[in-house]
N, C-alpha and C positions, 0 to 999 in steps of 0.2 A: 621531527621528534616524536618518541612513543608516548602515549597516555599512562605509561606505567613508569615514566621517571620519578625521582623520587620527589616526593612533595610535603608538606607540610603536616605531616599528619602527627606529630603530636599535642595537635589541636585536643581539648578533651571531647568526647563524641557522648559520652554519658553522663559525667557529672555536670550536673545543671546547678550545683549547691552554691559555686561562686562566678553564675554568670554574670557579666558585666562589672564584675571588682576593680578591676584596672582599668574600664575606662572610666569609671565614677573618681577613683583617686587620680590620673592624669588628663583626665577632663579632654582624653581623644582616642583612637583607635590604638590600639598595640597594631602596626603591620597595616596591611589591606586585609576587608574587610568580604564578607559574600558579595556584598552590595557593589564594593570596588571592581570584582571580578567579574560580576553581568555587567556593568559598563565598558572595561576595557573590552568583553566581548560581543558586546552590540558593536563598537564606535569601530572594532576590528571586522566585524563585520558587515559593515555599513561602508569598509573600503576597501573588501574582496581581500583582507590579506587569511587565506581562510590555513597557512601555516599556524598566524600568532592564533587562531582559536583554538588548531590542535594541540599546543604548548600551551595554552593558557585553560584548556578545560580540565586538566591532573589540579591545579590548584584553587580548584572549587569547588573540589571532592570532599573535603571535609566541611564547607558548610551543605553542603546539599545532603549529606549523610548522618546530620545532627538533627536532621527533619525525618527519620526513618519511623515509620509511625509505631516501629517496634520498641521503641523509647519513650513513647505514651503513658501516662499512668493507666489509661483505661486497659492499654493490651499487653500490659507489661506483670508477669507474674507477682502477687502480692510480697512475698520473701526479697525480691528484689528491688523493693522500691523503701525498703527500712533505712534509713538513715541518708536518705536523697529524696531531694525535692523533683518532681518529673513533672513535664509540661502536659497539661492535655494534647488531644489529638485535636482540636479545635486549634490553637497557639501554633501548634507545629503545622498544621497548612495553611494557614494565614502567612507563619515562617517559607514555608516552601512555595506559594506564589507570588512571592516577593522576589524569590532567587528565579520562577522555573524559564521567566523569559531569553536567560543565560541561552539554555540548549537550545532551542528556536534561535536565537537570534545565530548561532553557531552552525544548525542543521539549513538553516536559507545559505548562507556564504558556503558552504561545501554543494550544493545544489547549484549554487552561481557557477561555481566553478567545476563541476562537473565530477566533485571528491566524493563517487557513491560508495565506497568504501568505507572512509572515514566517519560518512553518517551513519551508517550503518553500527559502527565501532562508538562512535559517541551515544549512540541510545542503548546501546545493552547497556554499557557502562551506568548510563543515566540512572536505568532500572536498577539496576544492581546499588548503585548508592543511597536513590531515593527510595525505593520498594515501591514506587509508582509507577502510573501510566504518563508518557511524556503527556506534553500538549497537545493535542491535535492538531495543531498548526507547524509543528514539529516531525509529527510522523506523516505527514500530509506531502513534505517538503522532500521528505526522505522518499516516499514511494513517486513521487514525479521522476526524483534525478536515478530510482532505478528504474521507473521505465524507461524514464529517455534514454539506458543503454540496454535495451531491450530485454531486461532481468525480469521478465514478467513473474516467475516462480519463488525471486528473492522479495516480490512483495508479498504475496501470499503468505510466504513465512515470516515477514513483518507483520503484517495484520493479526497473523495467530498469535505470535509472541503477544500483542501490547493486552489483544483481548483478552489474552489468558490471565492478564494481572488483576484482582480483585481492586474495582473503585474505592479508596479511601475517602476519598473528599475531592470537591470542586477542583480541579485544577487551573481554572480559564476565571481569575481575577472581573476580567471585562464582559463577562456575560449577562446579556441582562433578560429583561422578560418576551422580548421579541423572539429571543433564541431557544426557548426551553423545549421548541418542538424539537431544533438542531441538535438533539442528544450527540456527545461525544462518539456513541459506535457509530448513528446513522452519519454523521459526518467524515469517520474514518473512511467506512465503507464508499461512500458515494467518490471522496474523495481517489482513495485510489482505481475505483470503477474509470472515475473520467481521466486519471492518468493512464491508464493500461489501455483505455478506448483509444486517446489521442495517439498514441504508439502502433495500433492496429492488432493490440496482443488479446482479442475479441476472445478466446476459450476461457483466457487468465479470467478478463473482465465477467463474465459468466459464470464461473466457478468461485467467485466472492458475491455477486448479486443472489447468487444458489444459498450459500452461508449467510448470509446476512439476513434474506430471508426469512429462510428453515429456523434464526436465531430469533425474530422478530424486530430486526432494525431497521430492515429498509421493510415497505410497500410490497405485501403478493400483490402481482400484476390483475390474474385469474379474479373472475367476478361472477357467485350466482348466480345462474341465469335460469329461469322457466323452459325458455325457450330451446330443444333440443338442437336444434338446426343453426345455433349461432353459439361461438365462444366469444365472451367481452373480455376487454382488457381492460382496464380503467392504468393510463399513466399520470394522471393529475401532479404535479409536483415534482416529477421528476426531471434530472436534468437527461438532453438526449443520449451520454453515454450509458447512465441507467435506464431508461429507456431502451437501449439497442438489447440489453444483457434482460431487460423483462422479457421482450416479447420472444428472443429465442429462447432462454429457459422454461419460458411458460407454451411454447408452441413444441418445443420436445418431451415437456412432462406430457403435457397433453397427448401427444402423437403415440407417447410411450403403451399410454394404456390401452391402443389398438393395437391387436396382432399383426397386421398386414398399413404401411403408409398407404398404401392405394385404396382402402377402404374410408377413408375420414373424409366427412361427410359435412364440413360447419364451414361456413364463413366466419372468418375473422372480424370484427367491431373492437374498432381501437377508440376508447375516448382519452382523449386530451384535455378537451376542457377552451373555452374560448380567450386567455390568456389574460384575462380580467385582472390577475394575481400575481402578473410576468414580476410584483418586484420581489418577490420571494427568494432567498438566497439561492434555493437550487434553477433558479432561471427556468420555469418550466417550459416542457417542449410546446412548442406552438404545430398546427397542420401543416405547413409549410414545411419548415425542418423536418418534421416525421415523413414526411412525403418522400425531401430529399434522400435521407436515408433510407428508405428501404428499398428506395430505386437504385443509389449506388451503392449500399453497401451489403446489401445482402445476396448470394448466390443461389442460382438465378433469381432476377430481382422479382421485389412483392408489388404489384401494380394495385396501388390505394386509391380508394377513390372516396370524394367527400358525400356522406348523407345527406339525400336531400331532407332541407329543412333542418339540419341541424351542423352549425359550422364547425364544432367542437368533436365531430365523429368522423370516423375513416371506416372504409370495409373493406377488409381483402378476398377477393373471390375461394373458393376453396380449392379451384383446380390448382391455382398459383402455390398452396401451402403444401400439396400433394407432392408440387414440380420439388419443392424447394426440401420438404424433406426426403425424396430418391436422391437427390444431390447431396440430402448431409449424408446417407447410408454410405452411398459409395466413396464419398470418401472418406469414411471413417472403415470402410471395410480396405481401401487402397494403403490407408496409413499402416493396417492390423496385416495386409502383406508384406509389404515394403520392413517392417519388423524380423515379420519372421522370416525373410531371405538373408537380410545380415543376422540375422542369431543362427542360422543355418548355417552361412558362410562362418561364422565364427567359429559354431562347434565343430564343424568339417576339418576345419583349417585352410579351407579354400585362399581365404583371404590375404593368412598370413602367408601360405606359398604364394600367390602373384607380389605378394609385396616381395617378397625374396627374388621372386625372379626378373622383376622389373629393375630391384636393386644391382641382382648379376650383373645385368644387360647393359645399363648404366654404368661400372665400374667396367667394362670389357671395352665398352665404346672407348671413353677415357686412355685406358691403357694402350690401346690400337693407337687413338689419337697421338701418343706422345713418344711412340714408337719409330709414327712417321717422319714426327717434327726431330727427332733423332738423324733417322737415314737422312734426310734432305739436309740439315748439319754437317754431317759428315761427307755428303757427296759433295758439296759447295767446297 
């Protein structure tokens, strides 16, 4: 079923003058309620039937769009608010985290089952009704089940859509004081870094740890140092797939501002930190893990070794950083060929004549073929 059947909207969306009339004279709901509709779409959700959440998210639309905070007295034009009572913007997100667990519990069951379209389709939706940013538990759910189908670039355009929406108000009812360093971008961010990591889509993950950054939500990597002869990294806190996106963005910015890779000159000093803090939500990386990584996953790998006297630090020799960025050149100059012979073949027409003539070839074989199976018919 589409999200655009037809639903119950002549719910009132603005007049607040007689809310609650009817159920105070029959002393119960008229109909179901918002409240009815995040539980049938938790309890639907909670047993994979992720059809009834897309039929069942069109008729939550009008409670979730009577929380628009564009119906606020604070941001509602003064002419407009003559002869209607209007809720603060206070009331109306206290109203709207009450309902938001709805789309969450909706965008995990499309992620169970593999529906990256439909979550996709249910959070614009979302935005569009609430004039909010989902949950981050929400867009979290959504950027996994596009990586898991290798849509690295459909999450990137997720993370810009949510960021681009101005914060209203709290949306994560259960947060409490442990969490306030876990701001909702740094959470975004991390969170789809280590989705696009686990999928192996390493540029994606690099080019959101770049914006997050350059935004100030996740950690620069990069760390003052006196010392000419050594770049620090400090990754304290981070989880390893942020971690993997620190040290290569921060060893290209670095490399960037020398004319020539073969001229860099610094050993790499990675600190981690001795794990003291491992319960921190982003699980920080420990020497061990960082070790593993940069032995398999980086091309040609970075052989780390631990400081002595300090268990919390790694060094990467500077020949190793020299090897590994001629390896990013070339193949970054191999991709910028391999471009330009298909836009070559394209403009030429090269391409489109072998496809023609391969199709010739193919329809000639065919027709030979059935010419034969003729004659041999006929001779029999």
């Amino acid at each position: 079923r589409s999200m655009d059947i037809e639903t119950p909207d002549n719910v009132p969306e603005a007049d607040f003058s007689d809310s609650g009339a009817l159920y105070s004279i029959l002393e119960r709901p008229v109909g179901l309620t918002g409240q009815d509709w995040k539980l049938i779409l938790i309890a639907a959700s909670r047993g994979g039937h992720w059809k009834v959440c897309v039929g069942t998210l069109p008729f939550i639309r009008p409670y979730v769009k009577e929380t628009h905070p564009m119906y606020a007295r604070e941001l509602a034009p003064t002419e407009s608010n003559r002869g209607r009572s209007r809720p603060s913007l206070a009331r109306l997100n206290r109203k709207y985290d009450r309902i938001a667990r709805a789309l969450t519990a909706a965008i995990l069951c499309f992620e169970a089952r593999s529906q990256y379209a439909w979550a996709i389709r249910a959070i614009d939706d979302w935005i569009e009704w609430s004039g909010r940013r989902p949950r981050k538990e929400a867009v979290a759910s959504a950027c996994r089940v596009l990586a898991k189908r290798y849509r690295g670039q459909e999450v990137i355009n997720l993370v810009a859509r949510v960021m681009s929406i101005p914060e209203v108000g709290i949306t994560d009812d259960d947060a409490s004081d442990d969490d306030l360093d876990y701001t909702y971008e740094k959470a975004l961010y991390t969170e789809s870094i280590n989705a696009l990591y686990k999928h192996g889509m390493y540029e994606e993950a690099d080019q959101l740890y770049a914006e997050g950054a350059a935004n100030g939500h996740l950690p620069w990597a990069v760390m003052e140092d006196s010392d000419p002869t050594t770049l620090k990294l400090d990754l304290h806190g981070m989880s390893i797939a942020v971690a993997h996106s620190a040290i290569c963005v921060s060893l290209q910015k670095e490399t960037a501002r020398s004319s020539d890779g073969s001229v860099w000159d610094k050993d790499v000093v990675i600190i981690t930190g001795t794990g003291r803090r491992s319960g921190e939500r982003f699980r920080p990386v420990l020497t061990t893990e960082l070790q593993k990584m940069l032995q398999g996953q980086f091309v040609p790998s970075l052989a780390a070794s631990a400081v002595p006297g300090n268990k919390g630090m790694l060094k990467i020799p500077r020949e190793d950083i020299v090897a590994w960025f001629d390896h990013q050149r070339r193949q970054k100059r191999e991709r910028l060929l391999a471009v330009a012979e298909a836009m070559r073949d394209i403009t030429s027409g090269d391409r489109l004549e072998r496809a023609l003539m391969q199709s010739s070839n193919r329809l000639e074989r065919a027709l030979r073929q059935k010419y034969e199976n003729v004659d041999e018919e006929a001779a029999q």
